[in-house]
C-alpha positions as MATLAB code, in Angstrom:
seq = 'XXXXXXXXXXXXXXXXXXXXXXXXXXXXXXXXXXXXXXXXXXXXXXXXXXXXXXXXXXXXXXXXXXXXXXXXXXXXXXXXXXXXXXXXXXXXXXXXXXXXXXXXXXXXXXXXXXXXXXXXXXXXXXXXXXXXXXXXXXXXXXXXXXXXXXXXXXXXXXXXXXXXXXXXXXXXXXXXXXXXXXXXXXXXXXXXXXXXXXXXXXXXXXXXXXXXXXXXXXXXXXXXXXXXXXXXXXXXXXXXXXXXXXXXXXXXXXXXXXXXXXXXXXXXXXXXXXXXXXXXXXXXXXXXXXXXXXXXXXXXXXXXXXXXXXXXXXXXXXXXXXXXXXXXXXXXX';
ca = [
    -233.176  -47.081   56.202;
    -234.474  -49.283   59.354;
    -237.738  -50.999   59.267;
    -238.459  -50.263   63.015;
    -241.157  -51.785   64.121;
    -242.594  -54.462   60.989;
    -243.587  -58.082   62.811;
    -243.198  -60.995   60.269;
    -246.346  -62.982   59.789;
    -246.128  -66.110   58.286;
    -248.003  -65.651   55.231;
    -245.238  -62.389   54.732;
    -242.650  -64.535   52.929;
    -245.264  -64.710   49.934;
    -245.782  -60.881   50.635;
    -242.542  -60.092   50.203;
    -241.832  -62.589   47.154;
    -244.481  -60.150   45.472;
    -243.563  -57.290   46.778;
    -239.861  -58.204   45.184;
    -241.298  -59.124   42.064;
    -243.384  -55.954   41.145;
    -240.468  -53.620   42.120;
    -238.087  -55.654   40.101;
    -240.520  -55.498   37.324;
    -242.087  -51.958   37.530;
    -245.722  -52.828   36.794;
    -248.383  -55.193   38.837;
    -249.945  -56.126   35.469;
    -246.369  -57.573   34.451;
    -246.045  -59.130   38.118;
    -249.293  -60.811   37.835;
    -248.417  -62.376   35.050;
    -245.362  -63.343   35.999;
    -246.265  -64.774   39.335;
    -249.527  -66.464   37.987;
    -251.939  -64.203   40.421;
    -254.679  -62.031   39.569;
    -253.947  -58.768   39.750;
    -256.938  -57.740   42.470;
    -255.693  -60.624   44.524;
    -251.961  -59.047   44.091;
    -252.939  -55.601   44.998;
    -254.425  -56.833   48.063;
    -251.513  -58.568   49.039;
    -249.364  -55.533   48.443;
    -251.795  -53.464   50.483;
    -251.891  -56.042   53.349;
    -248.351  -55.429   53.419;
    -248.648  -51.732   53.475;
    -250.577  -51.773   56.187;
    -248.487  -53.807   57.758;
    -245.873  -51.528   57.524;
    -248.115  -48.832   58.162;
    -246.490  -47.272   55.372;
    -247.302  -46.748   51.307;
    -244.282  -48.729   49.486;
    -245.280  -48.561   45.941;
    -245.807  -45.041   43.961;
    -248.373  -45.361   41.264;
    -248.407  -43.369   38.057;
    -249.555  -44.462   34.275;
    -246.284  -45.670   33.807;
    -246.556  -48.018   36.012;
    -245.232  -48.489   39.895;
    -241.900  -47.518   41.132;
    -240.810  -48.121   45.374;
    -240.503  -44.924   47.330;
    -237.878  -44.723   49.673;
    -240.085  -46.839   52.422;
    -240.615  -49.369   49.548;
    -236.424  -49.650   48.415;
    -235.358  -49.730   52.054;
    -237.897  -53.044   52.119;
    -237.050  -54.653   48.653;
    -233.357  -54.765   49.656;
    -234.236  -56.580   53.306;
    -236.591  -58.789   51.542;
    -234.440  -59.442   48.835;
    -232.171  -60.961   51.608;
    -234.777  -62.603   53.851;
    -236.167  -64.397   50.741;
    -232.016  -65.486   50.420;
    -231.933  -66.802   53.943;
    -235.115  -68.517   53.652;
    -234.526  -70.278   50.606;
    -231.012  -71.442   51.697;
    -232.612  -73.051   54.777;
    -235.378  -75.020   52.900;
    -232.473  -76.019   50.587;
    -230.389  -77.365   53.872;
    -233.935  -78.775   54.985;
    -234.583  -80.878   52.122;
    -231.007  -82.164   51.761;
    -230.657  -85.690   53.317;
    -227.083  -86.554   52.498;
    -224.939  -83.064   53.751;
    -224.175  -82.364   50.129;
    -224.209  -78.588   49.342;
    -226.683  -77.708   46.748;
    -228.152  -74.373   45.752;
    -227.719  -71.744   43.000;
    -225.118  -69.274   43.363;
    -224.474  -66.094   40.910;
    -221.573  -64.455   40.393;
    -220.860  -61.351   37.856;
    -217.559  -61.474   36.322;
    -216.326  -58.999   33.547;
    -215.511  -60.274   29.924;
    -211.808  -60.349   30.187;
    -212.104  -62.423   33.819;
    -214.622  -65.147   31.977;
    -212.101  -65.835   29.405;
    -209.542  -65.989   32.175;
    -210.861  -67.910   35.158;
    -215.005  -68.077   33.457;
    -214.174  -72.119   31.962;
    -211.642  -73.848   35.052;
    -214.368  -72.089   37.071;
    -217.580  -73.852   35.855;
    -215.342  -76.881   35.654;
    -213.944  -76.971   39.121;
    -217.573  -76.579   40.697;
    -219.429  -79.105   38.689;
    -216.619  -81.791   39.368;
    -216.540  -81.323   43.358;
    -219.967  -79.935   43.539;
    -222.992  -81.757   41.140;
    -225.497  -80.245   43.595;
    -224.430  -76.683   42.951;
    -225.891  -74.645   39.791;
    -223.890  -72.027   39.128;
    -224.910  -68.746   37.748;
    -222.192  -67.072   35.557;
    -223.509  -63.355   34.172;
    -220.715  -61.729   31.758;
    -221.229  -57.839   31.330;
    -219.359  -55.053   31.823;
    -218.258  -53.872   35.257;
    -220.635  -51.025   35.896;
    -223.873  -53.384   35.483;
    -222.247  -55.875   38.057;
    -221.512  -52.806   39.882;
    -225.127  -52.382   39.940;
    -227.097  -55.954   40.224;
    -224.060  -56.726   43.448;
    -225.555  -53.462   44.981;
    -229.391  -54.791   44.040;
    -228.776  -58.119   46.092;
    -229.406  -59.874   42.931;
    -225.621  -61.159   42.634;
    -224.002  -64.054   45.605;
    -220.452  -63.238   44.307;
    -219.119  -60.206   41.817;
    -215.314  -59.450   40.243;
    -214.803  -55.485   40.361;
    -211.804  -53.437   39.685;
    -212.927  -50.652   42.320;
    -213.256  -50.858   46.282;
    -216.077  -48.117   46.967;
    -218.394  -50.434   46.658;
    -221.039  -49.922   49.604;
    -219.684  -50.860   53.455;
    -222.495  -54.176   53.880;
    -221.304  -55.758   51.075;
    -217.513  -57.916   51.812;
    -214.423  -57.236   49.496;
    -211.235  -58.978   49.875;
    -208.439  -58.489   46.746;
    -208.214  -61.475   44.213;
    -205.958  -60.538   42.063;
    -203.291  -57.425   40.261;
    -203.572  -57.867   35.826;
    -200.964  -55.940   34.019;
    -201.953  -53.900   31.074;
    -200.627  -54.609   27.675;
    -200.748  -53.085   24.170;
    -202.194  -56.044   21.982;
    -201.512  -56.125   18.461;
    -201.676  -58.583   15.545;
    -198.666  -61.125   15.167;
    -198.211  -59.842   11.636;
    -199.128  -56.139   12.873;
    -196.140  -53.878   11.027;
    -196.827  -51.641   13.920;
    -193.473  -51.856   15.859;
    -192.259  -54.582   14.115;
    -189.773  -56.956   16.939;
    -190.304  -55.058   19.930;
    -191.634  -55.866   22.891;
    -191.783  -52.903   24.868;
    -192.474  -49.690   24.365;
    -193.199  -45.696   26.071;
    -196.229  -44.541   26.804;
    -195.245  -41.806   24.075;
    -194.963  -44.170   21.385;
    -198.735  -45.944   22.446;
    -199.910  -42.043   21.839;
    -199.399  -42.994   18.101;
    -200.485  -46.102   17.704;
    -204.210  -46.398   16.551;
    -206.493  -47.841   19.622;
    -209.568  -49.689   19.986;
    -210.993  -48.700   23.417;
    -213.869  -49.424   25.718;
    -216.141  -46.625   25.705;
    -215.110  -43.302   28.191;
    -217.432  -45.037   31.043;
    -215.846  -47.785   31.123;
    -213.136  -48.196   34.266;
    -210.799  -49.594   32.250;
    -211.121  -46.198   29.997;
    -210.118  -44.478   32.662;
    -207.395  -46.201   33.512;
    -205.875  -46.113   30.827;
    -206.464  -41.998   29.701;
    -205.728  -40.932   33.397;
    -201.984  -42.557   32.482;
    -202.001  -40.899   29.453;
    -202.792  -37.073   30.716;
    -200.249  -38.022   33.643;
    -197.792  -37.095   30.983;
    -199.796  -34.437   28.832;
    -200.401  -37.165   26.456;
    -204.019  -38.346   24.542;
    -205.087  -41.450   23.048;
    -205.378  -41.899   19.678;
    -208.883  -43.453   19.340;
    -210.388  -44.790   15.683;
    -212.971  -46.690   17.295;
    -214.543  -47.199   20.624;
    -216.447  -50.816   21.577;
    -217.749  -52.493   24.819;
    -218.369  -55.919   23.545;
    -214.843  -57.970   23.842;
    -215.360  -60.163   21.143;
    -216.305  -57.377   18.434;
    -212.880  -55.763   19.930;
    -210.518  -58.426   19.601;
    -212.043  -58.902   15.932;
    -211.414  -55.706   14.936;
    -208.035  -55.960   16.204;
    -207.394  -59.142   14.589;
    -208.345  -57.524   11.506;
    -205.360  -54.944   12.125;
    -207.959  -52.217   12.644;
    -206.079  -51.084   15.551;
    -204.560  -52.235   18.622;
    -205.961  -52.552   22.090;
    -204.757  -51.929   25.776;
    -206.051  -55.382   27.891;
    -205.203  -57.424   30.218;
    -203.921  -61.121   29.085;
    -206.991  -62.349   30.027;
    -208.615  -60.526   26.544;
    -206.581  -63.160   24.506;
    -206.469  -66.451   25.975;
    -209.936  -67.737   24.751;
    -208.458  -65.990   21.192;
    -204.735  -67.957   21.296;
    -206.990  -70.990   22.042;
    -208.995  -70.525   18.662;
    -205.528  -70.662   17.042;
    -205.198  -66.709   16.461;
    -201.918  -65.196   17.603;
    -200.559  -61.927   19.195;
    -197.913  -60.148   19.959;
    -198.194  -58.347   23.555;
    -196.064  -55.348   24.370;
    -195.238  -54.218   27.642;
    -195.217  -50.483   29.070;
    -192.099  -49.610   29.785;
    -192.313  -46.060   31.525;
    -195.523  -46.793   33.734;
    -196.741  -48.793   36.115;
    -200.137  -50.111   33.986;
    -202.142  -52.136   36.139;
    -205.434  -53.123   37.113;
    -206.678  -54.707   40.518;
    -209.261  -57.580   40.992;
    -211.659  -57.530   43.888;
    -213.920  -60.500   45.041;
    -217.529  -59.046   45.964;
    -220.012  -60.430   48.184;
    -222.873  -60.865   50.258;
    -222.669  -60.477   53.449;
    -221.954  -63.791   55.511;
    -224.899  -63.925   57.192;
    -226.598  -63.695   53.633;
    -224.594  -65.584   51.400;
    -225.315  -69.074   50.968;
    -223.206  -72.208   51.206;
    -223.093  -72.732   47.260;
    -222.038  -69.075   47.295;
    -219.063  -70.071   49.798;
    -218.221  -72.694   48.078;
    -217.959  -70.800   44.110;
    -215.833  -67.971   46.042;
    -213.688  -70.808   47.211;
    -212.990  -72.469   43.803;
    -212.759  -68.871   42.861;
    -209.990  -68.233   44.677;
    -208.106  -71.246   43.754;
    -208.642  -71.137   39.898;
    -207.248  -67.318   40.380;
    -203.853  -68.882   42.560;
    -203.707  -71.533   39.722;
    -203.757  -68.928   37.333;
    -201.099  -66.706   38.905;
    -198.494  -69.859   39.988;
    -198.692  -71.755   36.421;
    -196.950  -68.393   34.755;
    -198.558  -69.081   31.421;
    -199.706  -66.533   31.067;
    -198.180  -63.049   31.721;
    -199.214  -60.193   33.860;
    -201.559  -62.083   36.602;
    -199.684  -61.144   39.835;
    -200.499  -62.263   43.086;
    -202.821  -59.954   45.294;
    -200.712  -57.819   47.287;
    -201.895  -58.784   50.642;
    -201.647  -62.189   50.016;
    -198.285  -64.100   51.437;
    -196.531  -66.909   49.552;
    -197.360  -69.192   52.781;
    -201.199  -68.444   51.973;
    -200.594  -68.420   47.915;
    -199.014  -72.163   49.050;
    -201.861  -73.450   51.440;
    -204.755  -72.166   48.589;
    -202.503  -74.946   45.900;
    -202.914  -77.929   48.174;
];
């Protein structure tokens, strides 16, 4: 929704840092306090704004204040001016062209234990000035704080993400059935049908996770269901569980490199009558809202994922499809 027709003042920055603040935390008592204002002296900033606008923002109730459509049109272009702003006072203040900034990105529990470690790694070594922001949680909640402004950078598996946000592939993750080392559940194989995983006990992500999905759309491809005994979100709980021969999994590899690394061992079995795969896309800002920390993470980003993919230690990271071995080359020098 346009904003036709607001002129900037200079004492709107701290308007809209406010404004931000209360919608983000749904009551101007809790803003207040959080901003270290008086709450009179905050409503009158919010209603300076309004009439700036020329428009009410904020709807009031006793459960506190919630932005009307006027009011979440503004908080997402103020949520990006207050972006821009701060990334020029950090180029301002910087006297020896180093980058330095924060920058956020949202990756999904089986990426972190993939890529989450080189990453951090690879950014504090070439870039001291750069914090960087890791948030682990499932891929609907990225979903939603990438849509919010309130990511730089996000992993998703899905490309309907909205049109002003930029999406390039990072990566293709096969699918494996994960089992104990010492599982007696097909003892010495290492394939097997999608018939045979409809008998082995799983441990699944809950039905709204994408993953889910996935992996129960495959299944009724071939009038074929699941057998569940217990359904968790949190990785670590799952791999547990599994390691406790509670049941096996369906993951990526990523699920058990942090586990193989604690000295716990698996045996991975690969589908051999479908195609089970998952694809990797790189979220962000906009250009002319991300920042040059942000750049710089999707960079390193990109080159811990091509690292990944070339060493082969790992099985079933595959190259992006769009991605030629001349580029795959040039990101490795």
């Amino acid at each position: 929704m346009p904003l036709a027709g607001v002129n900037l003042l200079p004492m709107d920055i701290r308007q809209l840092r406010y404004f931000v603040r209360i919608v983000e935390l749904g009551s101007l008592s809790k803003a207040s306090r959080s901003l270290h204002i008086a709450q009179p002296a905050l409503s009158q900033q919010v209603a300076k704004l309004e009439d700036e606008v020329g428009k009410p923002l904020l709807v009031r109730s006793s459960k506190g204040v919630t932005a009307n459509e006027t009011g979440q049109a503004l908080y997402h272009h103020a949520r990006l001016i207050l972006r821009q702003f701060e990334q020029a006072m950090t180029i301002a203040r910087s006297d020896n062209g180093e980058i330095t900034g924060v920058a956020s990105i949202g990756l999904p529990a089986t990426t972190v234990a993939a890529v989450g470690l080189p990453l951090v790694k690879r950014v504090r070594a070439k870039y001291p000035g750069i914090s960087i922001n890791v948030v682990e949680a499932m891929s609907g909640h990225i979903d939603h704080l990438i849509r919010q402004n309130r990511l730089d950078l996000a992993v998703l598996f899905t490309r309907d993400l909205p049109a002003d946000l930029s999406v390039e592939a990072l990566m293709v993750e096969e699918l494996f059935l994960i089992l104990p080392a010492d599982s007696a559940i097909l003892p010495g194989r290492t394939e097997l049908t999608m018939a045979e995983m409809s008998g082995v006990p799983l441990i699944l992500p809950t039905s709204d996770h994408g993953l889910r999905k996935r992996i129960e759309a495959e299944f009724e491809s071939r009038a074929l269901s699941p057998h569940v005994v217990a359904e968790i979100d949190s990785l670590s709980l799952l791999m547990n569980c599994v390691h406790d021969h509670i049941g096996a999994t369906i993951k990526p590899m990523g699920a058990i490199i942090q586990e193989c690394q604690r000295g716990r061992q698996y045996r991975c079995l690969r589908v051999s009558d479908a195609q089970l795969r998952r694809s990797n896309y790189l979220y962000s800002l906009p250009p002319e809202a991300l920042s040059f920390a942000a750049t710089a993470v999707a960079h390193e980003l990109r080159i811990v994922v091509d690292d990944l993919v070339a060493s082969n230690t790992w099985e079933g990271f595959l190259p992006r499809p769009e991605q030629t071995q001349r580029e795959r080359s040039d990101a490795l020098v």
